[in-house]
N, C-alpha and C positions, 0 to 999 in steps of 0.2 A: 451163856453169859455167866462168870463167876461173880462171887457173893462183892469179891473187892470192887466191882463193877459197880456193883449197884446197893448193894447194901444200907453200905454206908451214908449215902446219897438220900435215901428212898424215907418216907413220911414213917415206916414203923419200922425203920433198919435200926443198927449199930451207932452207938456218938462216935462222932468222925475223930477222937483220940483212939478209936479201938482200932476203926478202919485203918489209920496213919501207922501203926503198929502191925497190923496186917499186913500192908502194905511193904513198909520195912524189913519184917520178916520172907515174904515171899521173894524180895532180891537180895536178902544177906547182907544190906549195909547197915550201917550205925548211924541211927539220926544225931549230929553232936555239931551239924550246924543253928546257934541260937540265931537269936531277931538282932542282934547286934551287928554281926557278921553276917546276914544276909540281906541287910538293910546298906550296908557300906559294899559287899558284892555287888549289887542292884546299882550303886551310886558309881562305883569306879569301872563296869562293863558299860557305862556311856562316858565315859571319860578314858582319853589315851592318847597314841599317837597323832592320831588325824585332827585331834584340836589343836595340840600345841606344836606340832609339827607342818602339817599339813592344810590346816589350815591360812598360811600365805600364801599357799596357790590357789588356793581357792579367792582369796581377796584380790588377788592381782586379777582374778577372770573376771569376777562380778561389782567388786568395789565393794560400797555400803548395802548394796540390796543382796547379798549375802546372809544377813541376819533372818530378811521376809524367806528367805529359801530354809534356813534353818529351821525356822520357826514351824513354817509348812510342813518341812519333814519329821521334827518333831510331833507334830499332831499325828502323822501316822504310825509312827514309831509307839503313841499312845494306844494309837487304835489295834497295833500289832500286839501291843502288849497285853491289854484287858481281852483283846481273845486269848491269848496265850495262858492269863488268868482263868476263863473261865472253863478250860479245856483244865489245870492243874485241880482246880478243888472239885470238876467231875473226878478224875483219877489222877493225884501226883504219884508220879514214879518219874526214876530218875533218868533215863532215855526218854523223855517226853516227846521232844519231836518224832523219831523214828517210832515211839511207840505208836502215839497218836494216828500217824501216817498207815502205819501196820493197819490199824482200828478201823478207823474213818474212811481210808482211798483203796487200800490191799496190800498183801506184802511185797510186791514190786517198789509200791513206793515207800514204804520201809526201808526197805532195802536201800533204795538209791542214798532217803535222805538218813540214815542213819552212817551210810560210807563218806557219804558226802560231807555230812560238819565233822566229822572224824579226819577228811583232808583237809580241810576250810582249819580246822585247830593246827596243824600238823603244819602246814603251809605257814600260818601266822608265826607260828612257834619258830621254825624258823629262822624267818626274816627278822621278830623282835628279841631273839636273843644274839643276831647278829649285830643289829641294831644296840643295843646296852654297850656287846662289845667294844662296836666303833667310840662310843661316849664314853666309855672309861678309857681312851688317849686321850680327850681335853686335860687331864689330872697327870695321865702318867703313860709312858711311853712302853706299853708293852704288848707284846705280837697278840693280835684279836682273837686267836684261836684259843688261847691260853684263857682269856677274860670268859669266852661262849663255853668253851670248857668246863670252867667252876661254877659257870652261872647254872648251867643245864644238870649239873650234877648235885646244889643243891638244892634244886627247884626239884627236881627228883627226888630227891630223900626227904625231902621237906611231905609230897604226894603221897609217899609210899609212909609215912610214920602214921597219921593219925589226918581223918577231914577237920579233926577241931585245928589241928596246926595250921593247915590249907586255910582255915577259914580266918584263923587269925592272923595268918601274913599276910592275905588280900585284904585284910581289914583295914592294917598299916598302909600296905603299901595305897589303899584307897583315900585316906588318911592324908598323907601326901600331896596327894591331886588334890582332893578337896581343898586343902589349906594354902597349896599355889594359888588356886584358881580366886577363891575369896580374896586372898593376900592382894591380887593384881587389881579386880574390882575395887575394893577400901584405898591402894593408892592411888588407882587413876582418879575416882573418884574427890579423892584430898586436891588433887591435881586440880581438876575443872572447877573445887570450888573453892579452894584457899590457893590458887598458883604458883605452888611451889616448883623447885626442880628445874631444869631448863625447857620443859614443855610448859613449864605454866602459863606463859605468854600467848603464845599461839589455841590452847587446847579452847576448844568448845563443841556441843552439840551441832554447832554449826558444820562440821569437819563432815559429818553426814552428806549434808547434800552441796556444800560449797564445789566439791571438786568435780563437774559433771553430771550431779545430780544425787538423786538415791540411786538411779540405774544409769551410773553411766557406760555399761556396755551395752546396754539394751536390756529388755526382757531374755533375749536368745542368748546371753552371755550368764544370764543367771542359773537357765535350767543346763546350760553345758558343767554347773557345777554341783549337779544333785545326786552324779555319782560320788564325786568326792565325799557331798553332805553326808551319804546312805553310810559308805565305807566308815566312817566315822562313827556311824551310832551303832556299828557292830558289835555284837559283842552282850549287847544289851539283853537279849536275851538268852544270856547262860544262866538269868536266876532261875531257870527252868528245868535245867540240870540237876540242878541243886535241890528238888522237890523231895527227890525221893531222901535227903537225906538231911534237912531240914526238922530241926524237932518239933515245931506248930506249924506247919505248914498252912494250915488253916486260916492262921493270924499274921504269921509272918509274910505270908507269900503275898496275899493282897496289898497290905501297908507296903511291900515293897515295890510291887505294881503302881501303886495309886501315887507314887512320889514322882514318876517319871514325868508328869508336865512340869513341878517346879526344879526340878534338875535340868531340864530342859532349858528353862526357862532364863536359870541362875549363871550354867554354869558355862551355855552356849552363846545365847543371846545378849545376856547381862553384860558378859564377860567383851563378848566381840563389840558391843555398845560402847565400852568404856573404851578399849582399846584402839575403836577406831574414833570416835572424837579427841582422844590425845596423839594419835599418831594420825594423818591423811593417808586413806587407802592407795596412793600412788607412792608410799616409801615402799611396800609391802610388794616380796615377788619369790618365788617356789622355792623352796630349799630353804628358806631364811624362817624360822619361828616366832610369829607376832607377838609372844611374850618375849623374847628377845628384840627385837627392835623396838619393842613397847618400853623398855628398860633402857635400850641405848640411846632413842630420843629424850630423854628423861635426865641422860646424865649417870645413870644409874650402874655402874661398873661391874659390880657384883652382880647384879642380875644374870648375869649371860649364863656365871656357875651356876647360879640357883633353879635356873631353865634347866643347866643338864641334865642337873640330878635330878628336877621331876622329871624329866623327858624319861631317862635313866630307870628313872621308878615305874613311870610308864607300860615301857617296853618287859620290864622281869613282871608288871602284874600279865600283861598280856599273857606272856609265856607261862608262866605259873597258871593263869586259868584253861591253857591251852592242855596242859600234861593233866590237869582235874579230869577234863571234856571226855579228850579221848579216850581214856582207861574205860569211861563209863559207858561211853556210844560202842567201844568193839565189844563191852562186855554186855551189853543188848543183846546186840548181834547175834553173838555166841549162844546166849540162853534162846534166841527165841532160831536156832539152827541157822543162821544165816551167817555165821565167820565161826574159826573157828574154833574148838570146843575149849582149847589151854585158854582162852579171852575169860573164861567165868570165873577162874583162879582168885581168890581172896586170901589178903594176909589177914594176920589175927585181929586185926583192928579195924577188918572191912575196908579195906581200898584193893583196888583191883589191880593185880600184882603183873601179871604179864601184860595185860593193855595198854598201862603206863611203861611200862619197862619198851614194850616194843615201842611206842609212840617215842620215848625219848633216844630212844636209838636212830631212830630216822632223826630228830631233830638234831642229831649232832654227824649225822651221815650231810643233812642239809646245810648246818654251816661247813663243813668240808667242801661240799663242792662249792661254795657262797663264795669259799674263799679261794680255788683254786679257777674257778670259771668263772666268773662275776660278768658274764656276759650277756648276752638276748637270750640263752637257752635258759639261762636261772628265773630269767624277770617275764618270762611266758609263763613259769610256776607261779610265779608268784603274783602276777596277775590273776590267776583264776583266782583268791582269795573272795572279790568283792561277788562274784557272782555265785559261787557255793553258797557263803554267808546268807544272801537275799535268797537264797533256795528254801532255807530253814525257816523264812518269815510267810512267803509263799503255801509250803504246807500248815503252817500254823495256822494261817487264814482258810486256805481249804477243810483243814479239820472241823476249826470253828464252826464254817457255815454249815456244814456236814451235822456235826454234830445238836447244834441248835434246830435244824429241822428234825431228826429226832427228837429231840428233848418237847420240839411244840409238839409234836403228833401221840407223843405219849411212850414211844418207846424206849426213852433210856431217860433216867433221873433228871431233875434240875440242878442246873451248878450252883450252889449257894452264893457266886461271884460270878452273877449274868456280864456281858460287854455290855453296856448302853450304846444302844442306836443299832446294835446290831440286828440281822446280818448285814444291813446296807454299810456301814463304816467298815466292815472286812472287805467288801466290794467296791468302797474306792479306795481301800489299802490297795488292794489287787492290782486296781486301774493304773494307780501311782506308780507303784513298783515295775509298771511293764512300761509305763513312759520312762523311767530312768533306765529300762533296756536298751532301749529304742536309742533315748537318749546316749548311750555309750557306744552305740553304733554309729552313730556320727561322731563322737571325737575320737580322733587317731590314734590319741593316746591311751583310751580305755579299752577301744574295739580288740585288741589281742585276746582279752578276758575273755569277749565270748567266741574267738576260735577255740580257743583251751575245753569250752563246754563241751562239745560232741565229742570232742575225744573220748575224757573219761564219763561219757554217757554211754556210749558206745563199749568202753570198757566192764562198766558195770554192768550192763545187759547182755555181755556173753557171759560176765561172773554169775547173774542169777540164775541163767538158763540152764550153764554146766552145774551149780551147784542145787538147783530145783531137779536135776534129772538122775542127781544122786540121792537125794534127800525129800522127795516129796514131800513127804509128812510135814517136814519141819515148815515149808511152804503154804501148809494148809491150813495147821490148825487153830484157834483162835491168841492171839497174841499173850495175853494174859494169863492161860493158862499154859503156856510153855514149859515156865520155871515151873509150878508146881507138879506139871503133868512128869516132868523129868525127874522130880523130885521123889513120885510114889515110885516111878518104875524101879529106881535105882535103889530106894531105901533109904535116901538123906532126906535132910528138912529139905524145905522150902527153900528155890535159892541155888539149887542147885552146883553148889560151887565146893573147892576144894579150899583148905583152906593150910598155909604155913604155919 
C-alpha cells in the first residue's frame, strides 16, 4: 500500500492539501478546475437531453406519477453519489471509477469498467453531436455533416488547450440549462398564479390528478419508465472524473455531491410540476419537448427557438464532457498496462493528447456512419449507452461497500466524507438498479440495449486475457503504484507520460 493511500487519510499522516498535490503529481495533471466550475459540472452532468427532450415519452408512458418515479430515482442517484463521495476523499484521482474497480474488485474489473465509460462517452458523443447538428437546421439550412464537423473540432481544441477552458465552457454551457430550466418554472408559475398567457384559464395543480389520476397508467406504466428516468441522470457522475484535477478537492468535491437532492429536486421535479399543471399530461407524446409544448400551449412563439438552443447547448455540453472523459479513462488504462502505452501522452498543459485525439476520431468516424446508415445497425450502438452508463454506478457501489468494510475492520483509512446509511443505502442502490434491468427487459424498446452487453463483454474478456498474457505484470501489481513504479524504472517523474 503507497503512502497516497493512506497517508494522507491516516490520524498522524500528511494535510490532505499535500496528499492532493501528491496525488496530482503522480498522474501529470494540472489541478485548475476551481469550486465554481465544478459546482456548475456537478449541476449541468444531471441536466440534458433526456429532460428536455426525452422527457415527453416519458409523460406520455406514466402521466403525472412520473415525477414520484423521478423523485425515487433521484434518491438513488443521492445514494450513488455520497458513495462515490466517500470512495473520492479516501483517494481522488482522476480515473476513479476504473481506479477504484482496479482497488476494491481486481484488475479484470478495471478493466471492463474503465473500457467501458470510455465507450458509454464515445457512444454519447456521438449521437449528441449528431444531435446539435440536426438543431442547427431549425436556424439555417445546411448539410449536418458540416455543423457535427465544426462542432467536434472545436470541442476538440477547446480539450486539448487547457481543463481550466474545459471547465469554463461547461460552466457556460451549464449556465444555460440552469437558466432555461428556472426561466420555465417563474413562468409557469406567474401562469398558475396571475393567469396570464393562453394557459392561464385552464392551468391548476389540479391538472395532476384530474386526467386519470396521479397514475393513470398504473403503477406498471410508471416503472416501464425508470429506464428512461436513469438514462437521464447520466452523466451525473463525471464530477468524479474531475477529482484528480480539481484544485480542493477536498472542499469542492463534497459541496458538489451534497447539492444533488436540490438539483434534483429543482430542476426535475420542480420543473415537471409546473409544466404539468399548465399543460395536461395527455397533450405530451415522444419526440415532442415538454418545454416546447409547455410554450406552445402558452401562446408562447418564441419559445420553440429558445428550446433549441438549450436543447442545442445541451447536446455540445454532452459532447464536450464526453471528449474530457475519455482522454482520461484510456489514459488510466495505459498507465496502469491495460491500453496502450501512446494513451499516457500529455501536452504541456496536462491534457491527455492522444486519448482525446483518438476518442474524437471515432466520434466523427460516428457521425459519418449516423449519417450514411441511420438505420437499426447505428441505433443497436447507440442503445448500449444507457447500460454502460449504469455499469459505472454498479461498481461505484460495489467499491463503496468494499471499501467501508475495510475502513470498519481497520484496514484502510477513514474517508473524511462517510455515505450516511451506508452500506445498506449502496445495497438498495444496487437492488434498484437491477430492477430497471429487469425492467428494460420487458420493454421492446429498451431490451436491444442488453443484447448489445455480452457482446462487448465478451469482447473485452478476450482483450484482457490476450493482453494479460502479454503483460502480466501490468495485471498484477497494485494499481496505484503503476505510475510511479514506471516512473523509477524509466527515470521520469511520477506520471509517467510524455509530454509535447
Amino acid at each position: 500500500m503507497t503512502s497516497v493511500q493512506v497517508e494522507p487519510h491516516g490520524p498522524e499522516g500528511r494535510g490532505s492539501s499535500q496528499a492532493t498535490a501528491d496525488t496530482a503529481q503522480g498522474e501529470g495533471y494540472q489541478r485548475g478546475l476551481g469550486a465554481r466550475q465544478i459546482q456548475m459540472i456537478a449541476i449541468g452532468g444531471a441536466i440534458g437531453t433526456g429532460l428536455f427532450l426525452g422527457a415527453g415519452k416519458a409523460i406520455a408512458k406514466a402521466g403525472p406519477s412520473l415525477i414520484l418515479a423521478y423523485a425515487i430515482a433521484g434518491l438513488v442517484i443521492f445514494f450513488i453519489m455520497r458513495a462515490l463521495g466517500e470512495l473520492l476523499m479516501y483517494r481522488p484521482v482522476s480515473g476513479s471509477f476504473s481506479e477504484y474497480a482496479r482497488e476494491f474488485i481486481g484488475p479484470l474489473a478495471g478493466f471492463v469498467t474503465g473500457w467501458t465509460y470510455w465507450l458509454f462517452w464515445v457512444v454519447t458523443g456521438i449521437t449528441e453531436v449528431t444531435a446539435a447538428a440536426t438543431y442547427m437546421t431549425y436556424w439555417w439550412n445546411i448539410p449536418q455533416w458540416a455543423s457535427a464537423l465544426v462542432f467536434t473540432v472545436i470541442l476538440y481544441g477547446v480539450n486539448l488547450i487547457s481543463v481550466k477552458l474545459f471547465g469554463e465552457l461547461e460552466f457556460w454551457f451549464s449556465m444555460v440549462k440552469v437558466t432555461a430550466i428556472v426561466g420555465m418554472i417563474l413562468i409557469c408559475l406567474g401562469v398558475l398564479t396571475l393567469g396570464f398567457s393562453d394557459a392561464g384559464d385552464t392551468a391548476s395543480f389540479s391538472q395532476l390528478y384530474d386526467h386519470g389520476g396521479f397514475f393513470p397508467k398504473g403503477v406498471g406504466g410508471t416503472l416501464m419508465t425508470l429506464q428512461i428516468v436513469m438514462f437521464a441522470f447520466l452523466a451525473v457522475e463525471l464530477v468524479g472524473v474531475t477529482a484528480g484535477e480539481s484544485k480542493d478537492p477536498e472542499k469542492t468535491l463534497p459541496k458538489a455531491i451534497n447539492t444533488v437532492p436540490w438539483r434534483i429536486a429543482v430542476f426535475y421535479i420542480g420543473a415537471l410540476i409546473m409544466i404539468l399543471s399548465v399543460v395536461p399530461w395527455t397533450s405530451f407524446s415522444a419526440g415532442v419537448s415538454p418545454f416546447v409544448k409547455a410554450f406552445q400551449q402558452m401562446g408562447l412563439a418564441a419559445g420553440a427557438g429558445i428550446v433549441n438552443f438549450v436543447v442545442l447547448t445541451a447536446a455540445l455540453s454532452s459532447c464536450n464532457s464526453g471528449m474530457y472523459s475519455t482522454g482520461r479513462m484510456l489514459r488510466d488504462l495505459a498507465l496502469n498496462g491495460q491500453g496502450p502505452k501512446f494513451f499516457t501522452r500529455l501536452t504541456r498543459s496536462g491534457t491527455p493528447l492522444v486519448g482525446t485525439t483518438f476518442s474524437a476520431a471515432l466520434m466523427l468516424v460516428g457521425v459519418w456512419i449516423n449519417y450514411q446508415w441511420p438505420g437499426e445497425a447505428f441505433n443497436y450502438v447507440v442503445s448500449f449507452a444507457t447500460i454502460s452508463g449504469m455499469w459505472a454506478w454498479i461498481m461505484i457501489l460495489v467499491c463503496q461497500i468494499r471499501y467501508r468494510a475495510k475502513a470498519d475492520r481497520g484496514e484502510l483509512p477513514v474517508s473524511a466524507f462517510r455515505a450516511p446509511g451506508a452500506p445498506f443505502t449502496s445495497w438498495f442502490a444496487l437492488a434498484f438498479i437491477g430492477m430497471v434491468i429487469v425492467m428494460m427487459g420487458v420493454d421492446k424498446d429498451a431490451r436491444i440495449s442488453l443484447y448489445c452487453a455480452p457482446l462487448w463483454a465478451a469482447a473485452l474478456l478476450l482483450s484482457y486475457y490476450v493482453l494479460k498474457s502479454r503483460n502480466p505484470e501490468a495485471f498484477n501489481r497494485r494499481p496505484v503504484e503503476t505510475a510511479g513504479h514506471s516512473a523509477q524504472q524509466s527515470g521520469r517523474r511520477p506520471g509517467g507520460d510524455d509530454r509535447d
